[in-house]
N, C-alpha and C positions, 0 to 999 in steps of 0.2 A: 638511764640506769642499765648497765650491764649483766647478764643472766650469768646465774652460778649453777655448774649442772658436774654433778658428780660421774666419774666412769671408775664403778664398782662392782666386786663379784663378791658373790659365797665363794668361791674356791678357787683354789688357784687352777695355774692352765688354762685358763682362759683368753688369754692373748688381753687382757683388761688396756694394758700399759701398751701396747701396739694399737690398740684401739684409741684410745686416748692424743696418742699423736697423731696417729692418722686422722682422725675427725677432728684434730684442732687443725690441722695443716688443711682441710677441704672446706670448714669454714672459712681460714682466713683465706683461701682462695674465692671466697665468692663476698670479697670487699670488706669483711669484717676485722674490727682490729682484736684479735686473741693472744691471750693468756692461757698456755699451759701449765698449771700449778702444780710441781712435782710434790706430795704427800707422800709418798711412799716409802716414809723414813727409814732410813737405815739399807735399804734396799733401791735405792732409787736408780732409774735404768733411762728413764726418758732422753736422759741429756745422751745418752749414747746413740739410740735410736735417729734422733735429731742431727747427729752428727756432731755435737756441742760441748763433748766432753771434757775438751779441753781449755776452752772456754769460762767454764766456773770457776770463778775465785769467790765469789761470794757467795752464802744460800742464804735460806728463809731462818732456818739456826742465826746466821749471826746479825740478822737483823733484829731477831727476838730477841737478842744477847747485848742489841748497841754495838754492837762492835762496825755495823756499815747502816747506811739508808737504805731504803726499799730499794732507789731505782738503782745502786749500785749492785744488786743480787737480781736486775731483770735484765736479760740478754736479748737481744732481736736475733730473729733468725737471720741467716745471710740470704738463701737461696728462696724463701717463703715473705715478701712484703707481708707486714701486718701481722706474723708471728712471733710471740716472745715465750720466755721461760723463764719462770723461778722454781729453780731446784731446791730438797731440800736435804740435809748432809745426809752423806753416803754411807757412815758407818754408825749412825748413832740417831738417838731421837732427842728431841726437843725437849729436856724435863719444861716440867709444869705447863704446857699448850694445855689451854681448857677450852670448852667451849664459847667462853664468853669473848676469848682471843680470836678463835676462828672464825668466830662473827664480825670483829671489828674489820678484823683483815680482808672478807668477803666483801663491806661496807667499805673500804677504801677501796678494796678494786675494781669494784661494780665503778666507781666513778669514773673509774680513766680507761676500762676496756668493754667491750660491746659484750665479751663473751670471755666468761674465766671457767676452764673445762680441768678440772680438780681430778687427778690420777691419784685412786685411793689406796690403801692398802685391803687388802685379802678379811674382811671379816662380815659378821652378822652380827655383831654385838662390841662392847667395849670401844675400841677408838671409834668404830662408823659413828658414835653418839656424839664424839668431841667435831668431825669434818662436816656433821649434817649440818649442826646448827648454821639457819642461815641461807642453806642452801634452796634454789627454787626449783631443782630437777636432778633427777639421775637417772641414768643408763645403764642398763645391770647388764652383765657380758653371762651367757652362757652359753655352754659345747652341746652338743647329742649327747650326752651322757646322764643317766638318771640320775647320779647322785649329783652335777652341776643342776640337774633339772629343779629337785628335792632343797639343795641349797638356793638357789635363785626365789624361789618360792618365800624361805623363811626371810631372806633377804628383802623383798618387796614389803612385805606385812610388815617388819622391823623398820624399812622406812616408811609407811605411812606413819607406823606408832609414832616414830620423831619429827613428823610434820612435813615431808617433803611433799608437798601437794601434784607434782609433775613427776610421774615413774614407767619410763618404757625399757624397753631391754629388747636385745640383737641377738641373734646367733652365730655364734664365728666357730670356725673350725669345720666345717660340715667337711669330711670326706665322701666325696662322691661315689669313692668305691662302694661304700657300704651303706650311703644313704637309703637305700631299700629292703636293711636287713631287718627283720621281724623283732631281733635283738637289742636296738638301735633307736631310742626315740626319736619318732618323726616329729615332722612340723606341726602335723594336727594334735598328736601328744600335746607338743610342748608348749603350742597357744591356750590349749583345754586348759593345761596347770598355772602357765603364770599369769595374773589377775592384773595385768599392763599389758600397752598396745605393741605389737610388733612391729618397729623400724626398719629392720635390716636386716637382712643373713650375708655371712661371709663365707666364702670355700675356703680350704686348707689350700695355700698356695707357696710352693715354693718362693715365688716371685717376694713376700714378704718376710718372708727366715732369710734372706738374702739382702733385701733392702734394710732390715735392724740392724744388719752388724755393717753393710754398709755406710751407715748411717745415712742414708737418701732417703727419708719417707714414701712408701710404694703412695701415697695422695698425690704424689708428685709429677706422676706419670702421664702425660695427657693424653685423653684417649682410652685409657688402661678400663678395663674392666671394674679392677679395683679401685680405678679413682672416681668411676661414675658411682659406687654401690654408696663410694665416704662421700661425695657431696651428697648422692639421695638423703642417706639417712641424717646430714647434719642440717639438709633444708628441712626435716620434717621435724626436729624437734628444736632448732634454733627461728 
C-alpha cells in the first residue's frame, strides 16, 4: 500500500508546489515508483515545473467528469524513471469533489504507486478538509517569516484536528544574507513554534527560479546541493 503525504502551506510564497516536485522527483530517484497529484486547481503549475506542460491532454476534472480513464490523465515523466503526474485543470475547479471522493481516489492510488505526494492548494481551512481525508502525512512548507511562521502553526493543529496522524514541515527560502538578523525568525524560533518535526531547510537559490521555468527539476542535478537536501528530506519521511 502506497503512502499519501500532502505538500501544504498556510500561505502562499512558500515555494509549496517546487517543493512538491522536487521531492517527488528525489523519491522517485531512490527506486520509488511516484505519483505527483496536481490539486491545486485552477492554479496548477507542476506540469510546468516538470517540464510537461504540453503533454496534458487529459486531467483529474475529466476523469471525474467520464469523459477519459485514470490512466489516460497519468503521464510518466521522460527524464525521471518511476515519475508520473496527474494534473488537475488549469483554469477551473472540480464542482462537487468531496471528501468522500478524495478518499476513493487516494484508495485507488495507494494501490498502484509506492508514494502519491499531493500538491495542495494555499489554505488552513475549507478545501484542506476535502484533500486531507485519507491522507497518512503532510509537509507543511514555511519561509523566515513570522506571519508563514504564525500560519504554519494554525496549519498543523487544523491537521491533526482532521486526522493526519504524520505532520513534519521544512523550511525553504532562507536567505542567507539575512539569516542572522534579529528581525528574522531563526531556526530556534521556528522549531520552539511548530509542534512537528524538522525535515529540511532549503536556501533561496537562484539555481531553482531557473530550473521551474526551465522545466528541469533542480532534484535532477547529481551532486547538487540541492538534490542532496530533496533526497535527505524525502528518505526521512518516505
Amino acid at each position: 500500500m502506497g503512502k499519501i503525504i500532502l505538500s501544504c502551506s498556510g500561505s502562499g510564497g512558500t515555494g509549496k508546489t517546487t517543493f512538491a516536485v522536487n521531492l517527488s522527483v528525489a523519491a522517485a530517484r531512490q527506486g520509488l515508483n511516484v505519483l505527483l497529484l496536481d490539486l491545486n486547481m485552477g492554479r496548477r503549475n507542476a506540469d510546468i515545473y516538470l517540464g510537461m506542460e504540453d503533454r496534458i491532454l487529459f486531467d483529474l476534472g475529466d476523469v471525474v467528469s467520464g469523459l477519459c480513464k485514470l490512466d489516460k490523465a497519468i503521464i510518466c515523466h521522460d527524464l525521471c524513471p518511476g515519475l508520473s503526474l496527474l494534473s488537475c485543470p488549469q483554469y477551473r475547479e472540480i464542482d462537487g469533489l468531496s471528501p468522500g471522493h478524495v478518499k476513493a481516489l487516494y484508495n485507488v492510488l495507494r494501490n498502484r504507486f509506492d508514494v502519491v505526494i499531493v500538491d495542495c492548494p494555499v489554505s488552513v481551512t475549507g478545501i484542506l478538509r476535502t484533500f486531507a481525508c485519507g491522507a497518512d502525512a503532510a509537509l507543511m512548507l514555511a519561509v523566515p517569516d513570522h506571519s508563514s511562521v504564525r500560519n504554519t502553526e494554525a496549519l498543523c493543529e487544523k491537521l491533526e484536528e482532521l486526522g493526519v496522524a504524520e505532520r513534519y514541515y521544512a523550511i525553504n527560502r532562507i536567505d542567507r544574507q539575512y539569516s542572522d538578523s534579529d528581525n528574522i525568525p531563526g531556526v530556534n524560533y521556528i522549531t520552539r513554534s511548530i509542534n512537528a518535526p524538522l525535515v529540511g531547510m532549503v536556501s533561496e537559490e537562484p539555481g531553482i527560479h531557473i530550473s521551474n521555468n526551465s522545466g528541469i527539476p533542480a532534484a535532477l542535478a547529481d551532486g547538487s546541493d540541492i538534490a542532496r537536501r530533496f533526497a535527505d528530506i524525502a528518505s526521512r519521511i518516505i
